[in-house]
KOLKETI-560450 format. One record per residue (C-alpha): chain; x, y, z. Coordinates in Angstrom, 1 decimal. Each point is the difference from the previous one (the first is absolute). Example, Ala and Ser with C-alpha at 12.3 -4.5 7.8 and 13.67 -1.06 7.14 Angstrom:
<rs>
+------+--------+--------+--------+
! tinu !     xx !     yy !     zz !
+------+--------+--------+--------+
!    A !   12.3 !   -4.5 !    7.8 !
!    A !    1.4 !    3.4 !   -0.7 !
+------+--------+--------+--------+
</rs>
This chain:
<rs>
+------+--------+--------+--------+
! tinu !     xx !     yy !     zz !
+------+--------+--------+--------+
!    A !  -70.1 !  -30.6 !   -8.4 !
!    A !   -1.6 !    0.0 !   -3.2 !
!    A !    2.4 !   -0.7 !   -2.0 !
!    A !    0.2 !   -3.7 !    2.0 !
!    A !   -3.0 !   -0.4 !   -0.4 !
!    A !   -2.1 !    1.3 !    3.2 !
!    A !   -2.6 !    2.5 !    0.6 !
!    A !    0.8 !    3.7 !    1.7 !
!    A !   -3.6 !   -0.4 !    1.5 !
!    A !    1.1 !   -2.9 !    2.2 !
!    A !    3.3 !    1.5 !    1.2 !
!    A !   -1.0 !    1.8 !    2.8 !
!    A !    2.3 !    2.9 !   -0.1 !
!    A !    1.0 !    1.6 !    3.7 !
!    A !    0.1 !    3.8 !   -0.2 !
!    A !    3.5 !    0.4 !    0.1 !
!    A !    0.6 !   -3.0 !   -2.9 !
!    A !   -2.6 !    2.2 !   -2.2 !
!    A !    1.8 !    3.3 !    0.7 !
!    A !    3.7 !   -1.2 !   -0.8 !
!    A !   -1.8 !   -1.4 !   -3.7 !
!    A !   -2.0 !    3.2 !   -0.5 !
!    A !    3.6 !    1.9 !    0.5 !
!    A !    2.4 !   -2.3 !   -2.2 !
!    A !   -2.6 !   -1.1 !   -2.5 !
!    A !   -2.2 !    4.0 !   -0.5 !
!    A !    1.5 !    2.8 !    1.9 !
!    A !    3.6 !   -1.1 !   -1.3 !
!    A !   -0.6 !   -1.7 !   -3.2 !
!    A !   -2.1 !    2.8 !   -1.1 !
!    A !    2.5 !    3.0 !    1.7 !
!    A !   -2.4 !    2.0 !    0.8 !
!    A !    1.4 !    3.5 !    1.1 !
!    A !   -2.7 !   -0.3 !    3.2 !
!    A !    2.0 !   -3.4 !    1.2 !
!    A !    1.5 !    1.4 !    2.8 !
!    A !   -2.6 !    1.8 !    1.3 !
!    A !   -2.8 !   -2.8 !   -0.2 !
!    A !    2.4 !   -2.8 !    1.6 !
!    A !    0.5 !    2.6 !    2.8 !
!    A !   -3.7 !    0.1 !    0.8 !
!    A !   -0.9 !   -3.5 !   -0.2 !
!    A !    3.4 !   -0.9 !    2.0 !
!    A !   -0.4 !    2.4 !    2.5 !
!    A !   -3.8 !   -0.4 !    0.7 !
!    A !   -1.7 !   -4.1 !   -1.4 !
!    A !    3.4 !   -1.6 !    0.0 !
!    A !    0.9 !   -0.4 !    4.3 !
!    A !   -4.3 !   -0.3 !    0.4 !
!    A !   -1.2 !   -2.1 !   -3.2 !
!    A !    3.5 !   -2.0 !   -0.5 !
!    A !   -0.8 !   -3.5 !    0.8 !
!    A !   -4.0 !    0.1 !   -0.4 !
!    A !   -1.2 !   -2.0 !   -2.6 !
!    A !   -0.9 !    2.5 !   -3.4 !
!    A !   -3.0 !   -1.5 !   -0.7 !
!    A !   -0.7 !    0.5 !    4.1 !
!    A !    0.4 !    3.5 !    0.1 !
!    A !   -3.3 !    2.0 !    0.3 !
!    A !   -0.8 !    4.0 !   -0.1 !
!    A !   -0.5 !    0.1 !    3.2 !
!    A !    4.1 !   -0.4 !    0.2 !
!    A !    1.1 !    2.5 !   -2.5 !
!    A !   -2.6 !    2.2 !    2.3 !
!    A !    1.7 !   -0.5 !    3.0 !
!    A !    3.2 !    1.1 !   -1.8 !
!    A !   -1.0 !    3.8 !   -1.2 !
!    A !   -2.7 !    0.3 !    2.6 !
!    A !    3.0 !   -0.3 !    2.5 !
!    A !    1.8 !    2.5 !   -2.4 !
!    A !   -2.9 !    2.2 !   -0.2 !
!    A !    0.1 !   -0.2 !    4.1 !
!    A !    3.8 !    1.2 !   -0.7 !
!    A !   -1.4 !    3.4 !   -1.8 !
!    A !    1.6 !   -1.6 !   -3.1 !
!    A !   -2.8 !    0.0 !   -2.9 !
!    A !    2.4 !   -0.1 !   -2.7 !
!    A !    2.3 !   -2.4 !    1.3 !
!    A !   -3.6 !   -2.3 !    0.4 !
!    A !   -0.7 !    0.6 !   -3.9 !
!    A !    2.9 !   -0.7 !   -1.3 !
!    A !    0.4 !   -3.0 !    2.0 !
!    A !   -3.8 !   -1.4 !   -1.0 !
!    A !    1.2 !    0.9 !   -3.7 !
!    A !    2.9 !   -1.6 !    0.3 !
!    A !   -1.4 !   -3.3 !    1.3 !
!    A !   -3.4 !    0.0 !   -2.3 !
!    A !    2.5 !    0.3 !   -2.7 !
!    A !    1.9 !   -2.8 !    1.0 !
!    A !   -3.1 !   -2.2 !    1.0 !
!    A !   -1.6 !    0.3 !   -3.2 !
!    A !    3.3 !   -1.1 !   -1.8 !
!    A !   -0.2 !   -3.1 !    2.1 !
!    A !   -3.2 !   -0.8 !   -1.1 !
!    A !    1.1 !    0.6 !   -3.8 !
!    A !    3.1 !   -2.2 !    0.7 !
!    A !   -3.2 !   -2.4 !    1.4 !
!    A !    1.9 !   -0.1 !    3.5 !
!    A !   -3.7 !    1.2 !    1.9 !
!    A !   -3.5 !    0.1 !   -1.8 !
!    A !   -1.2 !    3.2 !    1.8 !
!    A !    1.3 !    3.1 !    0.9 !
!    A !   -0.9 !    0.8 !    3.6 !
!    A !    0.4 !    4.0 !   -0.7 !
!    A !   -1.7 !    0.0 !   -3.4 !
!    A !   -3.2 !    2.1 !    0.8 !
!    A !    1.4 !    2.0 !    2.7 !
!    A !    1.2 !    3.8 !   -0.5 !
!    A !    3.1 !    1.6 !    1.3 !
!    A !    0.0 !    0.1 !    3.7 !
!    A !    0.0 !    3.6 !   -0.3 !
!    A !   -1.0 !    3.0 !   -1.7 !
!    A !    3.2 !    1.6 !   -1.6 !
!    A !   -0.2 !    4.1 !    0.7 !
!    A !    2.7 !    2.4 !   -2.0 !
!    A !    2.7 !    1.6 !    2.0 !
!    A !   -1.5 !    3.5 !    1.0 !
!    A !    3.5 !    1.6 !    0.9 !
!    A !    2.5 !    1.3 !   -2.4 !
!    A !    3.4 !    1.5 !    0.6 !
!    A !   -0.1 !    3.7 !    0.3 !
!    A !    3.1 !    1.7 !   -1.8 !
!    A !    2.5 !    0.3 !    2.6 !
!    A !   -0.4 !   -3.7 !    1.1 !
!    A !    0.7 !   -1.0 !   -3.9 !
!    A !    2.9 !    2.4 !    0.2 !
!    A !    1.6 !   -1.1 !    3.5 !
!    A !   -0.7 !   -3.7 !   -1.5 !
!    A !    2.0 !    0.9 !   -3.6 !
!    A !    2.8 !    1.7 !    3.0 !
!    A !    0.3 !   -3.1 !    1.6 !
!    A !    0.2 !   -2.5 !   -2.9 !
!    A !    3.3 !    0.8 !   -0.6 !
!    A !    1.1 !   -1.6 !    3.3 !
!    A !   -1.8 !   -2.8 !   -1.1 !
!    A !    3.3 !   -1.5 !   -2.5 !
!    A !   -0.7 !   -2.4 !   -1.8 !
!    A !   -3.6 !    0.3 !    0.1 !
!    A !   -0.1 !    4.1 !   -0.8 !
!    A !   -1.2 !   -0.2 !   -3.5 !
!    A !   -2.4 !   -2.9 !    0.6 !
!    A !   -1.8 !    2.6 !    2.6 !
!    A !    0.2 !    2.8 !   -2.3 !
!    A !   -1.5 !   -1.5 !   -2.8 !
!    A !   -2.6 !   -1.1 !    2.5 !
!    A !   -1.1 !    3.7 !    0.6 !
!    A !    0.3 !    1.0 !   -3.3 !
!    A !   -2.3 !   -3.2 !   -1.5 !
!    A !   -2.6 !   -0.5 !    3.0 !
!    A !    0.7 !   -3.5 !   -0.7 !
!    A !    0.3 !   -2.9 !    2.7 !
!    A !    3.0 !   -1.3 !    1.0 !
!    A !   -0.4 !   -3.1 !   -1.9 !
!    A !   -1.2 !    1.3 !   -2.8 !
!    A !    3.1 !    2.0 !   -0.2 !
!    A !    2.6 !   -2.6 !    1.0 !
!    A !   -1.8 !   -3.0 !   -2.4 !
!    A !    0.2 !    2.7 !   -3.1 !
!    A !    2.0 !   -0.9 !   -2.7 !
!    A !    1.8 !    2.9 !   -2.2 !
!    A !   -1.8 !   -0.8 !   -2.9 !
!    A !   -3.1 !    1.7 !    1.7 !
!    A !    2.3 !    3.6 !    0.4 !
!    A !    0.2 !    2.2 !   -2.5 !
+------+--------+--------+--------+
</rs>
């Protein structure tokens, strides 16, 4: 639009316009190793709800909706990793000059994030090393899971520079 001439201001973006751009023009252009992961969150949870509303027409109030709902679930990190996922996408539309304000900037997560209190005890990490070996072709990916502590993703998205 730009480029012909016109102003992103005065295009009145729906939701689901905005998202396809933030996905071919930042998530992909830029590869980030998180890609999959955001899209997934702002697919699954503002995409269906927020799809034809106007961007500029969208308020906090509907984001809230949205994690209080899957706060209501007994989902609190699902609900901050959806808000992050949408404030981040939000606040690129308003660099790309698609929306002047961002309705979540201000706001904190919709929940307090609390560390995992249970650990495996040494028989479960053994039963789960027993098992992975029925797990073909996935068997090293678990293993190196329990060695490293990583997450999944950070595992899967490595590269074998970073080994040694």
């Amino acid at each position: 639009m730009i480029l012909q001439g016109g102003d992103p201001a005065t295009e009145n973006l729906r939701f689901a316009e905005a998202l396809e751009r933030y996905e071919r023009l930042y998530v992909r252009a830029k590869r980030l190793r998180s890609a999959e992961s955001l899209l997934s969150y702002l697919n699954r949870h503002f995409k269906d709800r927020l799809g034809t509303a106007r961007l500029k027409e969208i308020r906090a109030r509907d984001i809230d909706r949205i994690t209080d709902g899957l706060l209501k679930e007994g989902k609190p990190s699902e609900a901050n990793h959806a808000f992050a996922a949408i404030r981040g996408m939000l606040r690129w539309c308003r660099d790309r000059g698609y929306i002047k304000d961002v309705p979540t900037d201000g706001k904190s997560k919709p929940a307090e994030a609390h560390a995992r209190e249970r650990v495996l005890r040494a028989d479960e990490l053994a039963a789960v090393w027993r098992a992975s070996s029925r797990l073909m072709p996935f068997d090293m990916l678990a293993r190196l899971l329990l060695l490293t502590g990583c997450r999944r993703s950070e595992i899967a998205e490595s590269r074998w520079a970073e080994y040694d």
